[in-house]
C-alpha positions in Angstrom: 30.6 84.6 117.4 33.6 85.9 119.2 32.7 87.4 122.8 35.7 89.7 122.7 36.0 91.2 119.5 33.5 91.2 117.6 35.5 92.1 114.2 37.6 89.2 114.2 34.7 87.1 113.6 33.0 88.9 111.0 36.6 89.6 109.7 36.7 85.6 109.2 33.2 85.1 107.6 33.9 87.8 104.9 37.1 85.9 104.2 35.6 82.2 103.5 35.0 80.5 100.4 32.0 81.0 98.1 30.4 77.9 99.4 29.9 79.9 102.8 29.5 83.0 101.6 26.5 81.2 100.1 25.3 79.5 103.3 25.2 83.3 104.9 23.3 84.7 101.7 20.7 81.7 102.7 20.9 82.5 106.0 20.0 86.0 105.7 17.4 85.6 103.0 15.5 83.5 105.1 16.0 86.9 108.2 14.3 88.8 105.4 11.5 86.5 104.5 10.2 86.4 107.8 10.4 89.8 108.2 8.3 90.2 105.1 5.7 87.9 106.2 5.8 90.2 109.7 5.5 94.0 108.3 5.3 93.5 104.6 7.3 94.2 101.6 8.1 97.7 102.0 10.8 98.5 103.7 10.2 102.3 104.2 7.1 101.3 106.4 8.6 98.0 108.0 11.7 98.9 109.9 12.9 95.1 110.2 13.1 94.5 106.7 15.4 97.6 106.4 17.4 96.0 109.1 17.7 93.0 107.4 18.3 94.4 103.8 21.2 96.3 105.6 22.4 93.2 107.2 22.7 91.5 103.7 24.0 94.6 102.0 27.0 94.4 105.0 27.6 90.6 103.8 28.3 91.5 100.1 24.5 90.1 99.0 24.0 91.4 96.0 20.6 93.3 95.2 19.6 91.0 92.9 19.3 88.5 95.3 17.9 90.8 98.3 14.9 92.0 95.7 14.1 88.4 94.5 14.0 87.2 98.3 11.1 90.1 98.9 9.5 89.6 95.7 9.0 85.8 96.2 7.8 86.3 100.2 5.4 89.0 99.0 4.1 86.4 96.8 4.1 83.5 98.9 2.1 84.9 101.8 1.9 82.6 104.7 3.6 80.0 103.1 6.6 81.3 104.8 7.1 79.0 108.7 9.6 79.8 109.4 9.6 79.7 113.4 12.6 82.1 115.4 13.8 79.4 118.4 17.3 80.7 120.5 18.8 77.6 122.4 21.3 78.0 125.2 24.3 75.8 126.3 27.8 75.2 127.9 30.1 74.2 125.3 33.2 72.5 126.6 35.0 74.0 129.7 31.8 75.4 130.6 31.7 77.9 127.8 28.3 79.6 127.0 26.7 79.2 124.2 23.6 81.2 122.8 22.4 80.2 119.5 19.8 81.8 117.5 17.7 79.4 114.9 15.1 80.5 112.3 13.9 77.1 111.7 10.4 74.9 109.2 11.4 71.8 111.5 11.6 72.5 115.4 12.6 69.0 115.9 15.5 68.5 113.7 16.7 71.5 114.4 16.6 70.9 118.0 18.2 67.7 117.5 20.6 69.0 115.0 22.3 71.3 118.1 21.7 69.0 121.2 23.9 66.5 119.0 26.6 69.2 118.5 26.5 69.9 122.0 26.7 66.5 122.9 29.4 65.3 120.5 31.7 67.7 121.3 31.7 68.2 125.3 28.9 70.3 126.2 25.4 70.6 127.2 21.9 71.6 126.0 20.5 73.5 128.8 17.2 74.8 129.6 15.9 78.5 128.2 17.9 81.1 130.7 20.4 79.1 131.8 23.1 81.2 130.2 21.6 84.7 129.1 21.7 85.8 131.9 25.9 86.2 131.6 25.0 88.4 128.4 23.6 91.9 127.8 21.3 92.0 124.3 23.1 95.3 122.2 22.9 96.7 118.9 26.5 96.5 117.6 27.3 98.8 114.6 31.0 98.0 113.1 33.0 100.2 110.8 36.2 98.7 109.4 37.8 102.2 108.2 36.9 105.8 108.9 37.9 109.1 107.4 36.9 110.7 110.9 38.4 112.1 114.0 37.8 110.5 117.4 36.0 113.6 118.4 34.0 113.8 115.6 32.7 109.7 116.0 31.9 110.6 119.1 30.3 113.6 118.5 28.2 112.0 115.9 27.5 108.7 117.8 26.4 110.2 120.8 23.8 112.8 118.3 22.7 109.9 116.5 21.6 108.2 120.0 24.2 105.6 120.4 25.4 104.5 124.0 28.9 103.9 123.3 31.9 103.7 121.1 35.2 102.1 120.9 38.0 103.0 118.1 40.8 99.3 118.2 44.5 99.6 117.5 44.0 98.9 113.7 41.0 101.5 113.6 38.1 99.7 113.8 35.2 101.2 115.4 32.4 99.1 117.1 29.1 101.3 118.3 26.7 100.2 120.9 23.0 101.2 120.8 19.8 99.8 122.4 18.6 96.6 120.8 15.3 98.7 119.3 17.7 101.8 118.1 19.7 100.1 116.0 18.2 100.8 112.8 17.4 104.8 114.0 21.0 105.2 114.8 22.6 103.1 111.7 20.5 105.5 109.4 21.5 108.7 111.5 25.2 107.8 111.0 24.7 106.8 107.1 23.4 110.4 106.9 26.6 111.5 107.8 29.1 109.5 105.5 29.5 106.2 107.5 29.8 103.1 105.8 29.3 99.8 108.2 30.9 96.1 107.6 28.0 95.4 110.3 25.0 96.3 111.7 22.7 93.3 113.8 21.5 93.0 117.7 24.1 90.7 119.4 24.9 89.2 122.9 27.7 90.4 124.3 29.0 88.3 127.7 29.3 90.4 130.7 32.8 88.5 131.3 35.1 86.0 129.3 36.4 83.1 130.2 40.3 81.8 128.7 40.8 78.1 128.2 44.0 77.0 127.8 43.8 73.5 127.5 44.4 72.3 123.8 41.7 69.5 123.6 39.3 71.9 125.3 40.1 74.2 122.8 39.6 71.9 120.0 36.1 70.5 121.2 35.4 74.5 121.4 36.1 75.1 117.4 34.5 71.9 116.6 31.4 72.7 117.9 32.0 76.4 116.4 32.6 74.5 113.2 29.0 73.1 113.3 27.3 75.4 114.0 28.4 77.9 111.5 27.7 75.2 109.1 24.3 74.5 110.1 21.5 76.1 107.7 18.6 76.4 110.7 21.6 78.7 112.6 21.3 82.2 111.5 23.6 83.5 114.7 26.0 82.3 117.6 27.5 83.7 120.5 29.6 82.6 123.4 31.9 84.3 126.2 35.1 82.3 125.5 37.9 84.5 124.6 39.8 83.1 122.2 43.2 84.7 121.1 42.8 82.0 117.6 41.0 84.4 116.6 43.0 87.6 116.7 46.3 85.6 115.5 44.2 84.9 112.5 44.0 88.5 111.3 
């Protein structure tokens, strides 16, 4: 995940091939399973799921596949493991890394990212060795809006958000508390917004620049990897890196 702009990123997934775009529908099925197998299949009475079914709906999954996913946890019970484990890093040039698993093998899993680490420059570390430079926020993204800047933040700040920001190509990115998320997302659908994203991320306090090119390259290697890794559902670091923008 980009630590500066958060739409570049997400920008990027929706623009991969139909092989990723596959590997996010798994990724996010699995969100919803466990979320099942936590608070059941209703989502009007378990406020992940609706989280999650909001998250796939962002990512183009199609309802189909969101109502088979429940359908098959409901009937599978606790044959769902899936276990939640977040690892934390230093990629190369000291960048940190957060990664979020939802994982039915702790130890290949485990071994799956210290190798990635390893191969390409960086670290494993221990739990709170890097989150520490993040703050946990809900982050809410709309690619295009029909509204004023007085009414978004009118209407942000009523639905219980803690901040906005509007980019040069119109983009806006809302803040909430981790738990309000959902609350405000369905506030602001009540009011005509339509979001290209809506999930709890880690956003670094600063951001680091890394201008040599190896460096760099170890950097979107290990990205590389991670992205294609089943067990990773999510991935954030605090390197800012301006690849990113002159892809867009």
């Amino acid at each position: 995940m980009s630590g500066h702009s958060k739409w570049s990123t997400i920008k990027r997934k929706k623009e991969k091939t139909d092989g990723a775009r596959a590997k996010i529908f798994t990724k996010i099925g699995r969100e919803i399973s466990v979320a099942v197998r936590e608070g059941g299949g209703d989502p009007a009475t378990n406020s992940k799921l609706r989280d999650c079914i909001a998250k796939a709906k962002a990512n183009n999954v199609p309802n189909d596949n969101i109502d088979r996913v429940i359908k098959k946890a409901v009937s599978d019970g606790d044959k769902n493991d899936y276990e939640n484990i977040v690892y934390e890093g230093y990629g190369a040039g000291g960048i940190a890394f957060i990664v979020d698993t939802l994982t039915d093998n702790r130890n290949r899993t485990a071994g799956d990212i210290r190798h990635y680490f390893d191969k390409f420059g960086g670290n494993l570390g221990q739990t709170g060795c890097v989150s520490f430079m993040f703050t946990q926020k809900g982050v809410l993204i709309v690619e295009e809006s029909a509204f004023s800047e007085d009414k978004i933040m009118e209407d942000c700040f009523d639905a219980g958000a803690d901040d906005f920001s509007i980019d040069e190509d119109g983009v806006v990115e809302i803040t909430t508390e981790p738990n309000d998320l959902g609350k405000v997302r369905e506030s602001l659908e009540e009011k005509g917004y339509a979001f290209a994203s809506s999930e709890v991320a880690y956003i670094p306090t600063t951001t680091t620049v890394i201008d040599d090119e190896e460096t760099r390259t170890k950097l979107n290697r290990l990205i590389e990897m991670l992205e294609d890794n089943d067990d990773v559902q999510d991935f954030w670091h605090n390197w800012e890196n301006p690849d990113e923008d002159e892809e867009e």
